[in-house]
N, CA and C atoms as an extended XYZ file, in Angstrom:
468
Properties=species:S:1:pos:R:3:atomname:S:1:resname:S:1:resid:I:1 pbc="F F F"
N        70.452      111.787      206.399 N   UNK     1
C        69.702      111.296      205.245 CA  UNK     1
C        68.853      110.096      205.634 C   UNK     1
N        68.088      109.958      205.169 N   UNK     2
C        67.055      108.937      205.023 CA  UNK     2
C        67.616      107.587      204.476 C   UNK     2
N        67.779      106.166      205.599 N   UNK     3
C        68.413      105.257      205.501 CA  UNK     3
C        67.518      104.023      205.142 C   UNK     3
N        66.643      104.400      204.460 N   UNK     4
C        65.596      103.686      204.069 CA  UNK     4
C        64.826      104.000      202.207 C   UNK     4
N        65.965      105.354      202.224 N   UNK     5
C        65.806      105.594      200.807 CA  UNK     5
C        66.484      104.340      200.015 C   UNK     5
N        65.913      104.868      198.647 N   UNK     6
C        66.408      103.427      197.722 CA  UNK     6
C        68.156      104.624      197.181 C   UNK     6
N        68.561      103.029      196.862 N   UNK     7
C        70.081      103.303      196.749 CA  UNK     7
C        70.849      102.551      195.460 C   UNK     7
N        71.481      102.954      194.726 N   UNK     8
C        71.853      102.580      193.440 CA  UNK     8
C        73.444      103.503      193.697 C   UNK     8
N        74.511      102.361      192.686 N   UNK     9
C        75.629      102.364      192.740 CA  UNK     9
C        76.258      103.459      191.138 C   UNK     9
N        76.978      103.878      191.311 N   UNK    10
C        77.796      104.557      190.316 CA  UNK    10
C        78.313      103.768      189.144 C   UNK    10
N        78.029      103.634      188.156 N   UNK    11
C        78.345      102.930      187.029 CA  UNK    11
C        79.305      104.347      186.128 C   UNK    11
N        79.027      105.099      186.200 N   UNK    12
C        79.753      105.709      185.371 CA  UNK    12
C        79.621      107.541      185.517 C   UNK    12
N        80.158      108.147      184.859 N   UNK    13
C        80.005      109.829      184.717 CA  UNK    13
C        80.205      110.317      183.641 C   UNK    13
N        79.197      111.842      183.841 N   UNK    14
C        79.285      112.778      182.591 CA  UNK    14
C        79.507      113.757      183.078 C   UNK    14
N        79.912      115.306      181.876 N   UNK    15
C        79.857      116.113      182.833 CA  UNK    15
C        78.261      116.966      181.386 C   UNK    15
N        77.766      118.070      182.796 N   UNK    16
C        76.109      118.442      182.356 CA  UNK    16
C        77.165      119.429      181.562 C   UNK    16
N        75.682      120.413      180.789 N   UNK    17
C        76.444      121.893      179.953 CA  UNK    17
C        76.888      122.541      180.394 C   UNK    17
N        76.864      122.752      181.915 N   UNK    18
C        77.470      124.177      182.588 CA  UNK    18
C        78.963      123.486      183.046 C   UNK    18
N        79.168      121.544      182.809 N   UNK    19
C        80.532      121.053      183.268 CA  UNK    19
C        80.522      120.838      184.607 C   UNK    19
N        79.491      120.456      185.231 N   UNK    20
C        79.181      120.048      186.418 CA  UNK    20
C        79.315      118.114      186.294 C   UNK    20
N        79.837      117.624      187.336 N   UNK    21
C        79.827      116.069      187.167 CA  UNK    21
C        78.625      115.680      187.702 C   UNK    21
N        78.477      114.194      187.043 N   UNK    22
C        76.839      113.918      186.836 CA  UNK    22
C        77.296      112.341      187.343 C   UNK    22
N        76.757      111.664      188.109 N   UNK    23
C        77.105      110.306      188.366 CA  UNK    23
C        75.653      109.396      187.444 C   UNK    23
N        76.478      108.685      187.035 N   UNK    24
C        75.615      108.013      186.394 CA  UNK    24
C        75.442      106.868      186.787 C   UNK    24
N        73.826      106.252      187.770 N   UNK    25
C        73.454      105.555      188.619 CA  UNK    25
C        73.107      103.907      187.780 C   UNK    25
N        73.561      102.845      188.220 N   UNK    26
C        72.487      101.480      187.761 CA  UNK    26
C        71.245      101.564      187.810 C   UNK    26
N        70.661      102.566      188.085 N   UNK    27
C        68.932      102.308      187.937 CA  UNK    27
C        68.953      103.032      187.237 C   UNK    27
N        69.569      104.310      186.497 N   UNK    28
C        69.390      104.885      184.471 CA  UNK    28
C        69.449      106.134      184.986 C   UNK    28
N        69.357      106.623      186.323 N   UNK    29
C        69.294      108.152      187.063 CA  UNK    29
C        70.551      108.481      186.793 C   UNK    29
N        70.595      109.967      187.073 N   UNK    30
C        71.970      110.462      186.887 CA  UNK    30
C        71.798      111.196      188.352 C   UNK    30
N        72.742      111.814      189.161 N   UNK    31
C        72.667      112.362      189.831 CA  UNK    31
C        74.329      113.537      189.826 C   UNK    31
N        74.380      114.750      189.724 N   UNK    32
C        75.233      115.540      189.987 CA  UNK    32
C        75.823      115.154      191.334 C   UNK    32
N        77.338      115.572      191.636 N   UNK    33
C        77.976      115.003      192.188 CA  UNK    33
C        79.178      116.476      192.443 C   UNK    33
N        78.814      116.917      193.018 N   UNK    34
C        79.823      118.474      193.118 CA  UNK    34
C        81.093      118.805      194.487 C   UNK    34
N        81.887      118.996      193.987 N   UNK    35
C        82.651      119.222      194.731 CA  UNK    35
C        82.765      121.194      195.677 C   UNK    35
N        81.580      121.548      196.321 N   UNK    36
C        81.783      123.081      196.394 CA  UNK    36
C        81.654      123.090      198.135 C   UNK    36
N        82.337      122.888      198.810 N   UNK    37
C        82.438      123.290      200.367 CA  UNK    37
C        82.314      124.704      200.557 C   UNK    37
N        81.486      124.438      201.803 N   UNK    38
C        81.374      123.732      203.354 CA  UNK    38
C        79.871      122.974      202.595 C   UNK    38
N        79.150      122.933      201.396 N   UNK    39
C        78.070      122.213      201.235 CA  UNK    39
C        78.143      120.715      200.933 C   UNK    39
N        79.180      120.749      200.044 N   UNK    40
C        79.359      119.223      199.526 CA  UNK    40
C        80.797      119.122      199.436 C   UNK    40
N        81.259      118.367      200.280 N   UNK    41
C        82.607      118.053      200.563 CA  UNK    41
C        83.018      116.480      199.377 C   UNK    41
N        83.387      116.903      198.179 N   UNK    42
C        83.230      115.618      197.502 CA  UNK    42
C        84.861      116.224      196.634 C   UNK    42
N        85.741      116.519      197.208 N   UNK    43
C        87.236      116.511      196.343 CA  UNK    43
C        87.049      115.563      195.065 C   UNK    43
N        87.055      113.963      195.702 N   UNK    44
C        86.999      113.171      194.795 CA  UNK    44
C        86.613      113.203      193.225 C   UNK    44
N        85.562      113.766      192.650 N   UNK    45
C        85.056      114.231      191.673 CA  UNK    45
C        85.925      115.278      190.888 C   UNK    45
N        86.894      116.079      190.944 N   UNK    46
C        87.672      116.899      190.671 CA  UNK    46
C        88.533      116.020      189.766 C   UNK    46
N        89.242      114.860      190.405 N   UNK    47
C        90.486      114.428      189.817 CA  UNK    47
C        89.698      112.983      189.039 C   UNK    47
N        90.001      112.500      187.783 N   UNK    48
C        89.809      111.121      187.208 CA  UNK    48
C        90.084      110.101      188.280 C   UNK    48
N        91.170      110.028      188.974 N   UNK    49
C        91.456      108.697      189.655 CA  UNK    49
C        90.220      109.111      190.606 C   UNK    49
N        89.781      109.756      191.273 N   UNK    50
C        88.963      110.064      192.252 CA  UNK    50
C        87.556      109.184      191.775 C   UNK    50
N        86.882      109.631      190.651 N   UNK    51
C        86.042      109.190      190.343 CA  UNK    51
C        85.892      107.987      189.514 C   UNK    51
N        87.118      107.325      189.393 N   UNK    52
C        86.999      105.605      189.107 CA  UNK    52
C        86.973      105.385      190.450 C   UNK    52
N        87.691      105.895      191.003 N   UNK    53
C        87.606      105.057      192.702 CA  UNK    53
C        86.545      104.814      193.330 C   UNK    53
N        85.065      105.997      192.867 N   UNK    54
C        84.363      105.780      193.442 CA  UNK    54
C        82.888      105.240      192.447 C   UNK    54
N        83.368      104.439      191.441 N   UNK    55
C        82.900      103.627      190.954 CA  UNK    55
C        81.936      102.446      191.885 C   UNK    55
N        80.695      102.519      191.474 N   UNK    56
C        80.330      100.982      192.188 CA  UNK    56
C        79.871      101.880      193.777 C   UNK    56
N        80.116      102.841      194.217 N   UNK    57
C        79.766      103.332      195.313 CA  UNK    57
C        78.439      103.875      195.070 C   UNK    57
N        77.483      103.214      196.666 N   UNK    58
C        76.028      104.079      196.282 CA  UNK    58
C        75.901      105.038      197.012 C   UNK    58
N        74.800      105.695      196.092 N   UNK    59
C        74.332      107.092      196.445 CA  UNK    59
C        72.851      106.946      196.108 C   UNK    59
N        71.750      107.793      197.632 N   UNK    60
C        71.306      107.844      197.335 CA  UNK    60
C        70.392      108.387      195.682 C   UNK    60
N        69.139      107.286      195.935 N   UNK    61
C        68.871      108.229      194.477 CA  UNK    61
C        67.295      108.546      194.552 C   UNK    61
N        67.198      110.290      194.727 N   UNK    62
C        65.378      110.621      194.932 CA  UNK    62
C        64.250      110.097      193.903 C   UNK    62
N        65.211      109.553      192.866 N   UNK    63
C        64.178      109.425      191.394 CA  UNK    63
C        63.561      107.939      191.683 C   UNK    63
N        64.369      107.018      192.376 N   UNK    64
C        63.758      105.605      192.171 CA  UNK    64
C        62.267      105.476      193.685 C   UNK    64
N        62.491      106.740      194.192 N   UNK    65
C        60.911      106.954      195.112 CA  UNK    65
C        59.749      107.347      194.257 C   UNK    65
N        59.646      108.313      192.779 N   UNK    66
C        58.643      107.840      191.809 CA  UNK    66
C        58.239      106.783      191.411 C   UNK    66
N        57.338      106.614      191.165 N   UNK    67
C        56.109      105.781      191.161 CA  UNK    67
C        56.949      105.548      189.821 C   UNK    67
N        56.625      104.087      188.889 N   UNK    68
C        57.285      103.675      188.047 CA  UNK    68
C        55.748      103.262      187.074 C   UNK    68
N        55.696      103.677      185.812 N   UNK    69
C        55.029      103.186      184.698 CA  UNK    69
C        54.557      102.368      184.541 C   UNK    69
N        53.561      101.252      184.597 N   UNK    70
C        53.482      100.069      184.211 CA  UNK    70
C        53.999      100.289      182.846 C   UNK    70
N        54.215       98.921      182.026 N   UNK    71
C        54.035       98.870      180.364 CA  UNK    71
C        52.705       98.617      180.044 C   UNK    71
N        52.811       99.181      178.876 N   UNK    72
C        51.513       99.062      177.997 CA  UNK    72
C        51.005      100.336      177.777 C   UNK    72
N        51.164      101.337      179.165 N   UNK    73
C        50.119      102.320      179.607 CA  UNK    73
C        50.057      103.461      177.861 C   UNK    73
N        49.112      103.652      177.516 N   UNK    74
C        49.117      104.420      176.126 CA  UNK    74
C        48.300      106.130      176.496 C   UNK    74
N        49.194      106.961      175.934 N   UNK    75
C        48.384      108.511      176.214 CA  UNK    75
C        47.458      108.304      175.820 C   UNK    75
N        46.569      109.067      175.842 N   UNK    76
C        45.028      109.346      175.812 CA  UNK    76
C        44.359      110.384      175.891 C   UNK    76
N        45.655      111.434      175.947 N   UNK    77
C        45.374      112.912      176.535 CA  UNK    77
C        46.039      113.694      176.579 C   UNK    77
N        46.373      115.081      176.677 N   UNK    78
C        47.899      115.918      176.806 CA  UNK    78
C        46.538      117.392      176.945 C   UNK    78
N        47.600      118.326      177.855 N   UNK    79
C        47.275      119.118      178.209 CA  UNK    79
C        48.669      120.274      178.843 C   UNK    79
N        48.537      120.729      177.823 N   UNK    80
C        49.468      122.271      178.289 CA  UNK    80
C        49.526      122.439      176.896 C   UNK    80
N        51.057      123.342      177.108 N   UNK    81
C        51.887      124.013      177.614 CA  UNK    81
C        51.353      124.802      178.364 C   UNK    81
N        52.168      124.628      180.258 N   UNK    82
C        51.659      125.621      180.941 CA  UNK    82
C        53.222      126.350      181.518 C   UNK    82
N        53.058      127.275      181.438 N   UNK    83
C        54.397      128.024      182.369 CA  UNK    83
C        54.015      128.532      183.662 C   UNK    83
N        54.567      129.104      184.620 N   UNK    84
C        53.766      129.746      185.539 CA  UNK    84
C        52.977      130.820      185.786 C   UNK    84
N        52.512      131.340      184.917 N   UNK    85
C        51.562      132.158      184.549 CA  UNK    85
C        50.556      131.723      184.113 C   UNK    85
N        50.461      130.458      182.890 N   UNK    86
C        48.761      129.751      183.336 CA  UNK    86
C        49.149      128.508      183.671 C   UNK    86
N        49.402      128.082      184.374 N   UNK    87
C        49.530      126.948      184.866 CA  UNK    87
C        47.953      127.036      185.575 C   UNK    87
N        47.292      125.949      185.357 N   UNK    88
C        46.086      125.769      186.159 CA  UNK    88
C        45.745      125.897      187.069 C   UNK    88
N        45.576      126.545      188.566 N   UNK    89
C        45.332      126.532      189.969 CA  UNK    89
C        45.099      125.162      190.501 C   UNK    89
N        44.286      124.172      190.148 N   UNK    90
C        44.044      122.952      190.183 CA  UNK    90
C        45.612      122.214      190.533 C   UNK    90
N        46.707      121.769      189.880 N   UNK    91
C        47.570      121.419      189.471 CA  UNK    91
C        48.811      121.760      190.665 C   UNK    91
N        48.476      122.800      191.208 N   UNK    92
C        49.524      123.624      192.319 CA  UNK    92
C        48.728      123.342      193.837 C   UNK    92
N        47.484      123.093      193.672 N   UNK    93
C        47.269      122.350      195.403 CA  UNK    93
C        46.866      120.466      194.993 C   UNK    93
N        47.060      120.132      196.115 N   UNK    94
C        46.635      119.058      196.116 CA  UNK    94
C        45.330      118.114      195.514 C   UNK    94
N        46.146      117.581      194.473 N   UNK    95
C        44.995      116.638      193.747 CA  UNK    95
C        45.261      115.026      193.539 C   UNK    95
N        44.832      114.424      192.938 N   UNK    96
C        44.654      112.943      192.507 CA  UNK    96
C        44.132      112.552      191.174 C   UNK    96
N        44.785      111.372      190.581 N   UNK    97
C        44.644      111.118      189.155 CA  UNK    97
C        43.397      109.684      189.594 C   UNK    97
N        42.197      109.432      188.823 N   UNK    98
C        41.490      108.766      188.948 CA  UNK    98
C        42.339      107.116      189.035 C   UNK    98
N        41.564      106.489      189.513 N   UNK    99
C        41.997      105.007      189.364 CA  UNK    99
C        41.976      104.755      188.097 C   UNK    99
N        43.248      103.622      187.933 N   UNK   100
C        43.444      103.509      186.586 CA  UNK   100
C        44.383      104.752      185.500 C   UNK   100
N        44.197      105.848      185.851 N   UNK   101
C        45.134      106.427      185.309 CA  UNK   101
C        46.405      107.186      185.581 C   UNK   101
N        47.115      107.331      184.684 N   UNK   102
C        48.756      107.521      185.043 CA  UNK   102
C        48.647      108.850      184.444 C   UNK   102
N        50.021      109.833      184.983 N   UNK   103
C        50.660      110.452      184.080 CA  UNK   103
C        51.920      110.869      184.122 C   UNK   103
N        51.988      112.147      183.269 N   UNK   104
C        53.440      112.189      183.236 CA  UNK   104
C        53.817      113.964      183.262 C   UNK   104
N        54.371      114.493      183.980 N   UNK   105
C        54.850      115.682      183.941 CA  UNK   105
C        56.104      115.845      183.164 C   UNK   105
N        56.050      116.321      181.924 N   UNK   106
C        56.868      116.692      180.931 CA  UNK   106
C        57.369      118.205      180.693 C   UNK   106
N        58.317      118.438      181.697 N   UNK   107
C        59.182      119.855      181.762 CA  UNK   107
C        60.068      120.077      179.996 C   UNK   107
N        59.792      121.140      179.304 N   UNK   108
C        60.207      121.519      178.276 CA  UNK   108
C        60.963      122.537      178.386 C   UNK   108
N        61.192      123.480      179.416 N   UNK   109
C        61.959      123.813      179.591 CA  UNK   109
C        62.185      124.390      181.052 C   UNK   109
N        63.413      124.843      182.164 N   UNK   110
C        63.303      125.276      183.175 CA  UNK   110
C        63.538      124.118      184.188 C   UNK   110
N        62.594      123.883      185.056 N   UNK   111
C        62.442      123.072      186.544 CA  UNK   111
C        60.882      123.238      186.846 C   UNK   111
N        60.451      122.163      187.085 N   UNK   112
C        58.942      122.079      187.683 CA  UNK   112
C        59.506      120.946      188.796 C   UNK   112
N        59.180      121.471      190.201 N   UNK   113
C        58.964      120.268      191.133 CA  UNK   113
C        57.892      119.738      191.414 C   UNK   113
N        58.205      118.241      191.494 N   UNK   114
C        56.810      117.356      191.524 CA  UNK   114
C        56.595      117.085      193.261 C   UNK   114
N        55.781      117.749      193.670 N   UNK   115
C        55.605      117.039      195.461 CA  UNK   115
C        55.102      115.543      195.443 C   UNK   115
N        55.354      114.796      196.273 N   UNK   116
C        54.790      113.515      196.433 CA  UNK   116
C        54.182      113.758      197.732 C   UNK   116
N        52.737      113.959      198.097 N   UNK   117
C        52.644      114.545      199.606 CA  UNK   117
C        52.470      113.425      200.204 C   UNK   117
N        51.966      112.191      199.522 N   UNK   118
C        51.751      110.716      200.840 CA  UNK   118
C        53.727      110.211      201.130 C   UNK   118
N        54.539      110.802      200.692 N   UNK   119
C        56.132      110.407      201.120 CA  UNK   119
C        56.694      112.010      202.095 C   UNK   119
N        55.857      111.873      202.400 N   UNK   120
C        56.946      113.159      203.680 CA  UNK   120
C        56.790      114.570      202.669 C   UNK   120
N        55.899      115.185      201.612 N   UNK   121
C        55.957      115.994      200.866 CA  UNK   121
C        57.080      115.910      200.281 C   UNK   121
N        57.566      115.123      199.391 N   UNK   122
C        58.927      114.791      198.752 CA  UNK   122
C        58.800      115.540      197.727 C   UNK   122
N        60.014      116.697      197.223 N   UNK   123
C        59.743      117.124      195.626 CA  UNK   123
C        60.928      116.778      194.978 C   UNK   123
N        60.438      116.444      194.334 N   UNK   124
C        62.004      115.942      192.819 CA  UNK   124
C        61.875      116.934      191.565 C   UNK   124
N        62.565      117.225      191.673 N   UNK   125
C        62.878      118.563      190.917 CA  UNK   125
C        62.774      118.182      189.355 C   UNK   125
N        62.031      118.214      188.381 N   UNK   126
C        62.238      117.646      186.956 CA  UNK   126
C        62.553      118.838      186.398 C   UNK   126
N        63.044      118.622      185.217 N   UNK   127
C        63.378      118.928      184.213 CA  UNK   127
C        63.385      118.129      182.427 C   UNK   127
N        64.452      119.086      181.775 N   UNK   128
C        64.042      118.604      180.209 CA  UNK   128
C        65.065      117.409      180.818 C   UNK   128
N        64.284      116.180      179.967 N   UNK   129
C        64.902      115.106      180.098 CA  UNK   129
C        64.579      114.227      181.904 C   UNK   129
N        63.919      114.606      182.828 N   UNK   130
C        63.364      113.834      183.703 CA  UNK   130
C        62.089      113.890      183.726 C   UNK   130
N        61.602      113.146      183.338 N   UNK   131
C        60.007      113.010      183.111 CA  UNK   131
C        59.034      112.657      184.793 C   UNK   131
N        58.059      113.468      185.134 N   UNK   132
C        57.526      112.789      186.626 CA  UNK   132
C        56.568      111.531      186.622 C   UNK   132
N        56.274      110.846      186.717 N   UNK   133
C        55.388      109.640      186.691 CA  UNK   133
C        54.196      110.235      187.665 C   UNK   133
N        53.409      110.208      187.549 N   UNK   134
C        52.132      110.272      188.633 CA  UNK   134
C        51.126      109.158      188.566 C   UNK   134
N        51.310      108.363      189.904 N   UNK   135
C        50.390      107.357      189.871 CA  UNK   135
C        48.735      107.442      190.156 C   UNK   135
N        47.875      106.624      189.774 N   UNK   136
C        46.525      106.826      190.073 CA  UNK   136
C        46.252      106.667      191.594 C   UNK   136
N        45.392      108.227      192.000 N   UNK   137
C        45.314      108.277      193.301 CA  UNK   137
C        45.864      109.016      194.530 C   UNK   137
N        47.051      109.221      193.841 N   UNK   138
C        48.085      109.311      195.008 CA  UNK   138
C        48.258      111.124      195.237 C   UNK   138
N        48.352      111.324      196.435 N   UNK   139
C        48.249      112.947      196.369 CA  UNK   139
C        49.154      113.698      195.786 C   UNK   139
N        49.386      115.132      195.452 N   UNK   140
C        50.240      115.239      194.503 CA  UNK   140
C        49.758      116.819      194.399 C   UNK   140
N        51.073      117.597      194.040 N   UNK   141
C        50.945      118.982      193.364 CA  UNK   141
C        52.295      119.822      192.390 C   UNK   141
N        52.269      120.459      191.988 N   UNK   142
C        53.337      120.794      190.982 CA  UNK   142
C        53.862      122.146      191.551 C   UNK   142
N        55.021      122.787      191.421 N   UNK   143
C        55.337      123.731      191.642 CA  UNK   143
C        56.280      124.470      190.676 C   UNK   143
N        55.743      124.976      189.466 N   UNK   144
C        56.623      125.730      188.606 CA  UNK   144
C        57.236      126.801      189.170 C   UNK   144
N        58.680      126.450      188.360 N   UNK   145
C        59.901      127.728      188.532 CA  UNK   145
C        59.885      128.838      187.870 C   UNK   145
N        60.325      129.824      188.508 N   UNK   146
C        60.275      130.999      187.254 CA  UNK   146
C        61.088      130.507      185.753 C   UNK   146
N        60.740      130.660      184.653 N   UNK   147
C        61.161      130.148      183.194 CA  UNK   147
C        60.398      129.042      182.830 C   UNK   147
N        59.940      128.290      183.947 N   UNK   148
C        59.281      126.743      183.132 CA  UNK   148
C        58.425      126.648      182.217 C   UNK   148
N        58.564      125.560      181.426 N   UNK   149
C        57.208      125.127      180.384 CA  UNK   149
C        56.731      123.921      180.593 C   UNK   149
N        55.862      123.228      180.705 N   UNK   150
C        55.490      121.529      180.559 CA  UNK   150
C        54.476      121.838      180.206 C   UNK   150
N        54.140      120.435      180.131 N   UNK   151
C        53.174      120.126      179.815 CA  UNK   151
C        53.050      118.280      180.640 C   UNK   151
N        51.474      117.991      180.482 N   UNK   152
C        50.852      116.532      181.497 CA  UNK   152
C        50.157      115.802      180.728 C   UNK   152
N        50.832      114.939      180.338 N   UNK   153
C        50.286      113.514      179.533 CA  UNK   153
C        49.586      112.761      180.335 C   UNK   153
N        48.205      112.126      179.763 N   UNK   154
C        47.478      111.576      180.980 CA  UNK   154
C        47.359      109.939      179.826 C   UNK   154
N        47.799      109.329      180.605 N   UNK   155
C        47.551      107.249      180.226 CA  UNK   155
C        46.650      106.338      181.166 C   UNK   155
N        46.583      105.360      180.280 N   UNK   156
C        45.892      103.952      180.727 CA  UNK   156
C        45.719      102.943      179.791 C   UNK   156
């Protein structure tokens, strides 16, 4: 793993709808936390004492490498619902948001991954309830899953 990624500690857990454990990070991320070998060797998570124990322990977290919001920033724009069938061609290769403006990839339903191509082509997988930030400028493309819906709020 990448020892230069940003890193946030375990404050707490949930479990998701399917009853999967979810670590719940100090920077507001959640990250799943599974116990299924030879992939993820994590017993700990199985038993309660396991997972107070590992309270306060960090784990990486891919979400705090998005680009973060300024305040203030106000929509100005919205554009979709796209699924992968019209999703725009534009949107799936490499583009850039003008200076000055932000946005936001808003998955409604499914998985859309967001590439970050100036970080090593990084994709963070969003969904309902992880919103993508896209900063002004920065290269960038989307990759809808089979089922997805979003839609792209554009600010400044």
């Amino acid at each position: 793993m990448d020892s230069g990624a940003p890193r946030s500690a375990i404050v707490g857990y949930h479990q998701d709808d399917e009853g999967h454990w979810v670590a719940e990070l100090a920077c507001g991320h959640g990250q799943h936390v599974r116990h299924s070998p030879p992939f993820q060797d994590r017993a700990w998570v199985t038993e309660a004492a396991g997972r107070e124990a590992h309270l306060g322990t960090n784990l990486i977290c891919p979400f705090c490498r998005m680009p973060k919001l300024p305040e203030g920033m106000t929509e100005y724009k919205r554009v979709g619902p796209f699924d992968p069938h019209t999703v725009p061609k534009g949107l799936l290769s490499s583009h850039r948001l003008k200076a000055g403006v932000w946005g936001e990839i808003v998955v409604t339903e499914g998985r859309v991954i967001y590439v970050l191509e100036d970080d090593g082509d990084f994709g963070l997988p969003l969904r309902p309830g992880v919103v993508g930030t896209v900063a002004p400028e920065r290269p960038h493309h989307v990759e809808p899953q089979p089922g997805c819906s979003f839609y792209v709020r554009f600010l400044r």
